[in-house]
N, C-alpha and C positions, 0 to 999 in steps of 0.2 A: 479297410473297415468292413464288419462284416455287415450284409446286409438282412434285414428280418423277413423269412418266410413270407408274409403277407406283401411286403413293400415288393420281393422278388417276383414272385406271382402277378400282382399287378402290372410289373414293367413288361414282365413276357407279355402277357395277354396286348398292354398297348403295340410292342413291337412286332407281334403277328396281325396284329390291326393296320400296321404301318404298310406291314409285307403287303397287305392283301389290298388294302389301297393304291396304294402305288403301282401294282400291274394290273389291277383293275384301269386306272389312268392312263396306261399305255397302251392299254388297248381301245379303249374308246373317247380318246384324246380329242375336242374340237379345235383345238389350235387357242382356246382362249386359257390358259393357265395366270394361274395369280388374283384372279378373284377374289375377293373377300366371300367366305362363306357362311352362314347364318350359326347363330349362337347353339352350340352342344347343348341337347336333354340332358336334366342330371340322370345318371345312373340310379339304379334300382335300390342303392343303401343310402341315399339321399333325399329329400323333398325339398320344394319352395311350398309346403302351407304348414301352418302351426296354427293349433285353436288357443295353445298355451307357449308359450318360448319362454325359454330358459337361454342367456348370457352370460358366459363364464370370462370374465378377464384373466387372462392366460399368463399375461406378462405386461408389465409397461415398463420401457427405455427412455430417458430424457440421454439427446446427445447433441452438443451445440443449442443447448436452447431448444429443440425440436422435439415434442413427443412424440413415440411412436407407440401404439396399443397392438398386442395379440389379444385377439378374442374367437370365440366358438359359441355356436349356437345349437341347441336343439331343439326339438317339441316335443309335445304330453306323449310320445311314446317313443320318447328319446333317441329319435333318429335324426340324422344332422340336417340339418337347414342349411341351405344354399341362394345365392342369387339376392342377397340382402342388398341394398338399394337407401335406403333413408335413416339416416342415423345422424345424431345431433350428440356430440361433443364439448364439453366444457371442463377447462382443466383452473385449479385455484389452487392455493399454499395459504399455511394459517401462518400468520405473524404470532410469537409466542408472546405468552406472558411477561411482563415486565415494568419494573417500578409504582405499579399499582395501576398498570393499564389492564386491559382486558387482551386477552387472545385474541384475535382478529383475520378473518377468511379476505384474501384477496383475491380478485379475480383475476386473471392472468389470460386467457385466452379461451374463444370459443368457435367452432365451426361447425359446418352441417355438410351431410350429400343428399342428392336426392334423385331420383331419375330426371323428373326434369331439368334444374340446372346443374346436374354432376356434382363433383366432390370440389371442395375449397382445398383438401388436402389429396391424400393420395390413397386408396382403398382400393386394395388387392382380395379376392374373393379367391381362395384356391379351391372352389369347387367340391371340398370332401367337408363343408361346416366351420373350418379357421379361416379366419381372415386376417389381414395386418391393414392398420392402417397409421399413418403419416402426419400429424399435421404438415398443414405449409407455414404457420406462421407460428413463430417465437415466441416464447414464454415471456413475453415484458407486455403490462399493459401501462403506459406513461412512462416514470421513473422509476415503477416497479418491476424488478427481474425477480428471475426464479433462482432460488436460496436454492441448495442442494440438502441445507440442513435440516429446511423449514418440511414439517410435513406435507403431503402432495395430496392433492382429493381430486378425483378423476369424476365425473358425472358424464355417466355413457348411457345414452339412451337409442332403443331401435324405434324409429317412428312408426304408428300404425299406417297398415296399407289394406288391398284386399285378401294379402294371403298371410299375414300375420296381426294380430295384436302389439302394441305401443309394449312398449319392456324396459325398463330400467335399472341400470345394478351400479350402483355406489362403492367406488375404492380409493380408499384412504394409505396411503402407501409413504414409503422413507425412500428416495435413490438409492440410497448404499444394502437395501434390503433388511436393517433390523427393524425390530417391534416399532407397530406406532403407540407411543405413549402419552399423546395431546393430542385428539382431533375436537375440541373443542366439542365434545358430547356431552351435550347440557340438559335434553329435552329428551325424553323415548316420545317417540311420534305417536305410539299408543295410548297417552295422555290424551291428546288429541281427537285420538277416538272417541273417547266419551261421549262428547257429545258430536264431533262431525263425522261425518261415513267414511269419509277417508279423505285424503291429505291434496290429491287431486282436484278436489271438488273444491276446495276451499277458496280457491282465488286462478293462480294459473301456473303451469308447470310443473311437472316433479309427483309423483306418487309419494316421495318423500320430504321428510322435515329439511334434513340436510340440502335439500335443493334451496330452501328459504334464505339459508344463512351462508349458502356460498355465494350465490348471485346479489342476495341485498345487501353489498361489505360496501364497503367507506370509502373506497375506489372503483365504486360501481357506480354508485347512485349521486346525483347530483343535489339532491334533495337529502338532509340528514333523518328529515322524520320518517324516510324510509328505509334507515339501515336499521337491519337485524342487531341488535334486539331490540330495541326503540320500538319498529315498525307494530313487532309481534306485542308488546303492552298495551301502545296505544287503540291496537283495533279489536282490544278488546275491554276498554274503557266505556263504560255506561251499557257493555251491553253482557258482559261478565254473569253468569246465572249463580255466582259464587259470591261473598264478599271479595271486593277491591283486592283486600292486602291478603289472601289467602294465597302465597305463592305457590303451594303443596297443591294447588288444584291442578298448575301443569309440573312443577319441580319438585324433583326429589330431595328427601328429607339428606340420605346420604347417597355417595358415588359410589360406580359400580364397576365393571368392570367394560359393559357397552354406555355407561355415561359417564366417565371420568372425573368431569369438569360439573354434577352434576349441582353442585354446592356452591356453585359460583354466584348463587343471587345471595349467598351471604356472605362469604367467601372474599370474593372482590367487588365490594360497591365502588359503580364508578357514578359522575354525572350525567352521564349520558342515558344510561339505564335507566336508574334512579329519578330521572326528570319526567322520563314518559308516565311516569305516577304521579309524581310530586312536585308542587310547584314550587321551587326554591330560589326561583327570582326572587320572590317577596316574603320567602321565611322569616318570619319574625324573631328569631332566636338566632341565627344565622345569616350572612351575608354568602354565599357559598361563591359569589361572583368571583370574588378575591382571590379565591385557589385557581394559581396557571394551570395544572392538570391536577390527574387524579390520583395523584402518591400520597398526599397527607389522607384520605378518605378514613381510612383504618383505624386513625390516629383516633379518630371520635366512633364511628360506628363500626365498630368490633363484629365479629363473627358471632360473637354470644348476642353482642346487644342488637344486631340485627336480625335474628335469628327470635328473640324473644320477644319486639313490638313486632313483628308481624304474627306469630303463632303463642307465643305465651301465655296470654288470656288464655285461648280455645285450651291448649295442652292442659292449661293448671285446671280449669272449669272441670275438666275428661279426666284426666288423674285424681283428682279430689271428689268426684261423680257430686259437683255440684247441683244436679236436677234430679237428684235422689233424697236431696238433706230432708225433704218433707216429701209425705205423700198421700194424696186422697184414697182411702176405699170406700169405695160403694157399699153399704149396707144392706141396703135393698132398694127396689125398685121396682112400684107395680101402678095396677090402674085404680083404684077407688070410685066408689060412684057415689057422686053427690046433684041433689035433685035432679034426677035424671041425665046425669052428666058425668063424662068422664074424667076425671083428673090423674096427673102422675105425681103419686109421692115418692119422693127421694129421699132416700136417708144414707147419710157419707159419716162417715171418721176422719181425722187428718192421721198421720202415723208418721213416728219417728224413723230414725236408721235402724232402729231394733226393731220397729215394729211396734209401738204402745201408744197407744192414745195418746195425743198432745191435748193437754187441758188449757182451753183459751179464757178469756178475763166474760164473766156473765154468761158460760156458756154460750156465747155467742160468738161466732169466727167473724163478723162483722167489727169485732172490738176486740180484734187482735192486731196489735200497731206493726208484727212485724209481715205482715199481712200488705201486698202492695196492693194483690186484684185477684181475686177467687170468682172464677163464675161456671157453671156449667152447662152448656147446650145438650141442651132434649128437643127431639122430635119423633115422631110417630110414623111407622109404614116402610121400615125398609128395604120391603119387599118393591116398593112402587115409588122410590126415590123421595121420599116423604110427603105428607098433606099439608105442611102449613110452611106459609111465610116466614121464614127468622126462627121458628120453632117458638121454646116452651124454655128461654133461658133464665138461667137463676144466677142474678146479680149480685152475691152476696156482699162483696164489696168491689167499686172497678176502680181504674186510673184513669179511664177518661173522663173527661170536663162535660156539664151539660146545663147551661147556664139557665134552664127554665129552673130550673129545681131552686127552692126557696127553703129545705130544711120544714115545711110545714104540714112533709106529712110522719114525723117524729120517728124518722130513722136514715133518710138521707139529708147527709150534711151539704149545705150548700153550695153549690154547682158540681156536685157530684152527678153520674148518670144511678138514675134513681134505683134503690136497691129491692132486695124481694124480700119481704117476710118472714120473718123463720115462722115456719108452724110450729114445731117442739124441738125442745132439745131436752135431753136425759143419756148421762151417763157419754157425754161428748160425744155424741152419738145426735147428730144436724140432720133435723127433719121440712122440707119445702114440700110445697103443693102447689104445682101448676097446669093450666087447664085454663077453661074445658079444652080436651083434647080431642082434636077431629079423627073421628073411626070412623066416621062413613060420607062420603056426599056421591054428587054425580058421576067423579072420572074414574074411580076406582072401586065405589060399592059400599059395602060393609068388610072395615079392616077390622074389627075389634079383635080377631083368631090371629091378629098379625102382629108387629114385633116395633121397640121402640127402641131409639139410640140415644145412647149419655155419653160427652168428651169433660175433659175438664178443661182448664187453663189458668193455675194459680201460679203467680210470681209472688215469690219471698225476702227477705232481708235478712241477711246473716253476719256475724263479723269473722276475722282469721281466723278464729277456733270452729267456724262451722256452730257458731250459739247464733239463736235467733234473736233479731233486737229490733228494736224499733227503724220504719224506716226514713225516721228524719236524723237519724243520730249520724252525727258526720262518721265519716269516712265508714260507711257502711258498705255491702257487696249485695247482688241481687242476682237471681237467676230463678229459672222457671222449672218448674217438673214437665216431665216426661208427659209427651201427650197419650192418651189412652184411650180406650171404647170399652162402652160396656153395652150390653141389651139386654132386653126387661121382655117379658109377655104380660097381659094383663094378669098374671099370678105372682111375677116376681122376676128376679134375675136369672139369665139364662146363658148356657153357651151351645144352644142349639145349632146347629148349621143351617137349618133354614130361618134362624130368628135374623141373621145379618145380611147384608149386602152381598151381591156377588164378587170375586175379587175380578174387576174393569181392569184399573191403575195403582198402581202400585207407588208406595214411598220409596220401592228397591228402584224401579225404572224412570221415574222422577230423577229420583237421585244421581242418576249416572252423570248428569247434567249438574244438578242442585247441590248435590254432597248427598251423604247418607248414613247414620246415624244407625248402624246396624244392633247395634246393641239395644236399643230404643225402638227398634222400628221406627224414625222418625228422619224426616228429608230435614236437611240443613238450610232450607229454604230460609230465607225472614220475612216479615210480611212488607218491612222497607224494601226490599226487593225493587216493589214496585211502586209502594205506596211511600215515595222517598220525600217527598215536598208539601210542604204545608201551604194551603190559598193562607190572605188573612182572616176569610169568613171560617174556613178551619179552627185556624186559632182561637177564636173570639168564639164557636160555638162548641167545641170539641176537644180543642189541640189533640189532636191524631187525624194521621195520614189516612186511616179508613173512611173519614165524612168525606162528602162529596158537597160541593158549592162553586155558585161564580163569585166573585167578586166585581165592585161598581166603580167606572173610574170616578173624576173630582164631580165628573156631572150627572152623576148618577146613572149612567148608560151600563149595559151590563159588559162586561169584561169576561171572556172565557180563558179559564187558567188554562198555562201553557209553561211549560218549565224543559229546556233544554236537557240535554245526557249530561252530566258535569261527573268531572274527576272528584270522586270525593274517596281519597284515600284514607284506608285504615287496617288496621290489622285483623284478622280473624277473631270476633268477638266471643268471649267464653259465654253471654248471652245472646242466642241465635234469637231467638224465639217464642213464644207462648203456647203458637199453635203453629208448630212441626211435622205434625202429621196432616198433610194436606192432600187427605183424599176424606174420609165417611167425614170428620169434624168440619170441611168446610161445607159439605152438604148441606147440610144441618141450618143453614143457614143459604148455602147457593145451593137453590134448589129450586125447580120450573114455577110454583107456587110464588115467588118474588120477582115483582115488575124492576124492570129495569130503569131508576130511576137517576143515576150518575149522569148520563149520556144526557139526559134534561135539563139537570139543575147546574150542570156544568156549561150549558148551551150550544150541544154540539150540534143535535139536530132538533126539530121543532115541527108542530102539527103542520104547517103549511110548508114543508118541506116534500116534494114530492114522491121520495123515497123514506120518508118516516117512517112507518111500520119496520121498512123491511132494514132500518139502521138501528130501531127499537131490537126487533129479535135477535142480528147477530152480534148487538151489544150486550144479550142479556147475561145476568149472573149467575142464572143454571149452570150449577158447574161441568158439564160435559160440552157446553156450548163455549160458556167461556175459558175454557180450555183450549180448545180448536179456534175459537176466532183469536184469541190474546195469543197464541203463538204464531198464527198466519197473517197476523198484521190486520185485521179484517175487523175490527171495532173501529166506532165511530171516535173513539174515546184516542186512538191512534193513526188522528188521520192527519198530524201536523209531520213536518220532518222532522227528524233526529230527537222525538218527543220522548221525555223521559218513559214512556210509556211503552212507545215503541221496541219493540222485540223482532232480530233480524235470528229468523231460526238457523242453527248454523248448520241442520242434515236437509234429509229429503220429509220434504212437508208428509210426502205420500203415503213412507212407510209407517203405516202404524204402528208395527210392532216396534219402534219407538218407545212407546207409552203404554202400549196396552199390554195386558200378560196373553198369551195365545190369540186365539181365534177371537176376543170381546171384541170385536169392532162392529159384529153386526149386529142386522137391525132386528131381528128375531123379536128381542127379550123388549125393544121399544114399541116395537108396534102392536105389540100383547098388552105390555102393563104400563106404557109411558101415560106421562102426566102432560096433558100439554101448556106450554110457557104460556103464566099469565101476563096481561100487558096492563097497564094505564095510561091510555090514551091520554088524559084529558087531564096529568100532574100536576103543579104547580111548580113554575121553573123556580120561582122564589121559596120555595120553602124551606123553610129554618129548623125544619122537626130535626132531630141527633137523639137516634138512628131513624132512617126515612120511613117510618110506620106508617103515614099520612098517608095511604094508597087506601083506590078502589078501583079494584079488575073489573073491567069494563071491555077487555077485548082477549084473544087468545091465538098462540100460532100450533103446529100441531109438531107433537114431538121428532118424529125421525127428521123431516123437512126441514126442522132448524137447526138441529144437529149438523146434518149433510151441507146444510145455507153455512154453517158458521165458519167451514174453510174456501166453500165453493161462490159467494153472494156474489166478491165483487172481482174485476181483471182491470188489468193497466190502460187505461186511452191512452192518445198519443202522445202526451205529456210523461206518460208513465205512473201516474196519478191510480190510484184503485179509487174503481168505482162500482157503484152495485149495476151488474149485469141483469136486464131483465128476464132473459131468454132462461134463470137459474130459477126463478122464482114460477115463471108461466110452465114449467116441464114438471116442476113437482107438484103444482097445481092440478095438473091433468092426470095425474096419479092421486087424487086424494088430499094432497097438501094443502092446509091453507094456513094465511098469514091475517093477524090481525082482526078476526072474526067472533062473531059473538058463538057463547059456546053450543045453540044448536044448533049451529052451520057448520062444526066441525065434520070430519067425514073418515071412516076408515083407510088410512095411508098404504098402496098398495104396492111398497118400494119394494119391497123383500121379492116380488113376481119376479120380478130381473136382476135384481141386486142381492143374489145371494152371496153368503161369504166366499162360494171361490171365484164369482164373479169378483166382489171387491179385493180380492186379492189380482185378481187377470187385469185391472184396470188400473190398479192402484202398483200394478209390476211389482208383486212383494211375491 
């Protein structure tokens, strides 16, 4: 055989190495030969350190049950690594497809080496970057052998050390060496991403998904509700940022060519699957108990028909662009001045799919039946995140309940929440005025030179044809338009770039989490989301999930609601939403100007509570606070376990650019023009007002401070328990901050001295 130039050269060089040793040793022999001598330097075309490695599986042999791996490493300047030491091992076979069972990962064997207790198998280092290594133990794990037919998934991992980084490479392989055509590639782990940072972080082991679903198999786990796929539904049951039955949020619509089996959630329903959603003990149309396995499944839920109650609404709603059937424009929109006062008049159109004037019954859109809920939120100042409370909204007609209303002020029908006025109409053409609107006080100055913001939110009633009809007439359809923004100067409508907000957060970066509705600008959020449970003082004063109340037990003691995570499955609904766009329209309304008054009337905390204030500010509904605390667990409103409430974020709290588009995280643009969060100390925990108007600001926290409080307030005791840390609140104190103060004791906030944006990037490791 011939040998290669490189290979020959080498051997010389070692056998004049040999020469020269050896009569070196005969001449300075001490009579002790046989030694053991200490471990060879790699050579100069080798290393033991890598900032990055790279693991190539070379080869793998099963022979008697026994696997054997070739593998080779390198590092980021692709020179061989040597002297490898800790490597972790796990080999499994997929059980195939058959009679309406699912594919299935068994595990079959795993082992480790490591410097300290050596290898379980046998790992040979040859010194130039290849290695072979041996299991010691047999492909069987119970009654389970290794199939020669069944596909083979290798899980080879290098452990991190000090002179390498943790490395993993994934090979899915046949014995006889043809294509793999079934590894059960169901999931692109990139799904995932979305919203988690990556795959490691998630729980334990594995950079990869496939690590998930070889180790959690059905002959691993002793426990069923933690096999793969079970495991992977359930944990993400109640806390899902998506509807329930959207399975498109992690599955693909069709297979590919790295997910094969991608279709398999409609494809093959089994029970086992299926149950981690749905509870089919107590199906009332079905007994499912009855079927011994899952062969007949098919027989009822079809690939179409399960494919269509989970996404069919949403698809039909998107195909038929049912939040397009109607649409508002804006007319105009400016300031008017009436006895010395400002107001904002509105003037809107509704419009067709063509675009024409829709003529309603009395020119009036308050007396249009096919009309479910038209209202538009106005507020003032979007340079300084606006000056009033709840704004300047126009009710023209709502869905919500509001039982004071008695029909006697001759345009709200009875227990409706009370509607607004038209001022004129001509030529369908809806004219409102609302006001006075706040241009100047103490925090901000004289805004009048400044800019005002309009959203809508109209839901409609239509039948098959897309005609609009009334919405009691049975078997009617309903969906919302498209949320939108407009802005006004005191002259009119505008699309100035300083007339709007800066862009903070986005509906794009939301979304990645939420869904996102690109064609709309609009996040797929709902507002059930959160607001998923009704008290019975809800009902009885409101029915919607937005009022806040306690309810009293038999003895009239107060009761603080509390509503578990619950599985409540359903399919992706073709009506997400009203208000989708949940960034400037929820302002509009959450915004520093509005006490925080849920956290009260729900009885979380109370004045004699000795962290009141500081449970009041990182409950408040200013939406940049309740932002950061509603995702960091950190409202008072969230302080039961597994509270429907509660939100287990699934990245790094830290990284902002999460949420934020660039650089907006600092504090720059707060400490100039913020508004700081009003409070009402002194609420009424009973109050029945729907919506909470019945406030009087009476105390104040200072903007950046609460911001910063809303992820930082409180840390785990020993219970594990978050609780408000004082040492958060006395450090921004002594910079400026204050909590809970009347407004001349405010003081100018001096975070920004230290707390520049590439500080908070240095501390925040982004």
């Amino acid at each position: 055989m011939m040998m290669s130039t490189k290979k020959f050269t080498t051997k010389l060089c070692y056998a004049a190495l040999l020469t020269a040793c050896s009569m070196s040793m005969l001449a300075c022999s001490d009579g002790e030969d046989g030694k053991t001598g200490e471990d060879g330097k790699p050579g100069n075309d080798v290393t033991t350190q890598a900032k990055a490695l790279t693991v190539t599986i070379d080869k793998t042999s099963i022979t008697d049950n026994i696997l054997s791996i070739n593998f080779s490493a390198e590092n980021e300047q692709a020179i061989p690594v040597v002297k490898i030491a800790a490597i972790k091992i796990d080999a499994a076979q997929l059980l195939p497809q058959a009679l309406g069972e699912r594919s299935q990962w068994q595990k079959l064997a795993s082992e480790t080496c490591s410097p300290e207790k050596s290898c379980d198998g046998t790992l040979v280092d040859n010194m130039d970057g290849s290695y072979v290594y041996t299991m010691h133990a047999s492909l069987v794990a119970g009654d389970i052998s290794h199939d020669a037919e069944f596909t083979q998934r290798l899980l080879f991992k290098v452990l991190e050390t000090d002179n390498i980084p943790a490395t993993e490479v994934i090979n899915d392989f046949k014995v006889n060496g043809s294509e793999v055509t079934d590894n059960r590639g169901i999931i692109n782990g990139d799904s995932c991403l979305s919203c988690h940072d990556d795959i490691a972080s998630i729980k334990h082991g594995g950079e990869n998904i496939e690590n998930c679903a070889s180790c959690h198999a059905s002959n691993n786990m002793t426990d069923p509700a933690k096999v793969w796929p079970v495991l992977a539904h359930t944990a993400h049951i109640g806390i899902t940022p998506q509807a329930l039955g959207n399975c498109t949020t992690c599955h693909a619509k069709e297979s590919s060519d790295s997910q094969p089996q991608a279709t398999n959630w409609n494809q093959v329903p089994t029970r086992e699957t299926c149950s981690s959603c749905h509870d089919m003990a107590t199906n009332p149309v079905y007994d499912h108990l009855t079927q011994p396995d899952n062969g007949n499944c098919l027989t009822c839920h079809s690939p179409e028909n399960t494919y269509n109650v989970h996404l069919g609404k949403s698809e039909k709603a998107m195909a038929e662009d049912e939040r397009n059937i109607v649409n508002i424009s804006l007319e105009q929109a400016k300031l008017v001045e009436k006895a010395g006062q400002h107001f904002a008049e509105i003037s809107f159109s509704l419009l067709d799919r063509q675009g024409q004037r829709i003529s309603v019954p009395n020119n009036n859109p308050a007396d249009a039946l096919w009309i479910k809920n038209l209202q538009l939120y106005v507020n003032w100042g979007t340079s300084v995140d606006f000056t009033t409370s709840r704004g300047y909204s126009i009710f023209v007609k709502s869905n919500k309940k509001d039982i004071t209303q008695d029909g006697s002020d001759g345009i709200t029908p009875t227990g409706e929440r009370a509607r607004t006025p038209l001022e004129k109409s001509e030529g369908n053409v809806f004219t409102y005025l609302m006001g006075p609107v706040v241009t100047q006080d103490q925090f901000s100055g004289d805004l009048l030179a400044d800019a005002g913001f309009i959203t809508n939110r109209l839901i409609y009633c239509f039948d098959d044809a897309q005609n609009l009809v009334s919405c009691d007439q049975a078997g009617h359809a309903k969906n919302a338009e498209a949320n939108k923004r407009w802005f006004f100067n005191k002259d009119g409508l505008t699309d100035a770039p300083e007339a709007k907000r800066p862009l903070i957060v986005s509906n794009k970066t939301c979304g990645t989490c939420h869904g996102y509705d690109e064609f709309n600008d609009n996040s797929e959020l709902a507002c059930r989301s959160c607001h998923s449970r009704n008290t019975n003082i809800n009902k009885e004063l409101a029915d919607t999930t937005c009022f806040s109340g306690h309810d009293h037990d038999e003895l009239g003691e107060h009761v603080r609601p509390f509503e578990e995570r619950a599985m409540v499955p359903g399919g992706k609904p073709g009506f997400l939403s009203s208000t989708a766009d949940i960034i400037d329209p929820c302002l509009a309304c959450h915004n520093p100007n509005t006490p925080p008054t849920q956290a009260i009337r729900e009885m979380h905390t109370k004045p004699s509570d000795w962290d009141y204030v500081e449970q009041l500010t990182v409950s408040h509904p200013d939406h940049k606070v309740w932002m950061h605390s509603l995702h960091t667990n950190q409202r008072v409103t969230q302080d039961r376990e597994n509270g429907v409430r509660n939100i287990e974020f699934p990245a790094d709290k830290a990284n902002c650019y999460r949420c934020h588009e660039g650089d907006t995280f600092g504090v720059e643009r707060l400490t100039a023009v913020g508004r700081p969060l009003a409070l009402d100390l002194d609420y009424n925990p009973d109050s029945r007002a729907s919506p909470a108007i019945d406030i009087t600001v009476d105390a104040y926290s200072s903007p950046v401070s609460a911001t910063c409080y809303a992820c930082h307030a409180k840390q785990e005791d020993a219970d594990g328990k978050l609780v408000i840390n004082k040492a958060v609140r006395a450090h921004m104190e002594q910079n400026g901050g204050r909590f809970g103060v009347a407004a001349n004791e405010l003081q100018v906030e001096a975070c920004a001295v230290c707390h520049s944006v590439d500080n908070l990037k240095k501390v925040h490791n982004l």
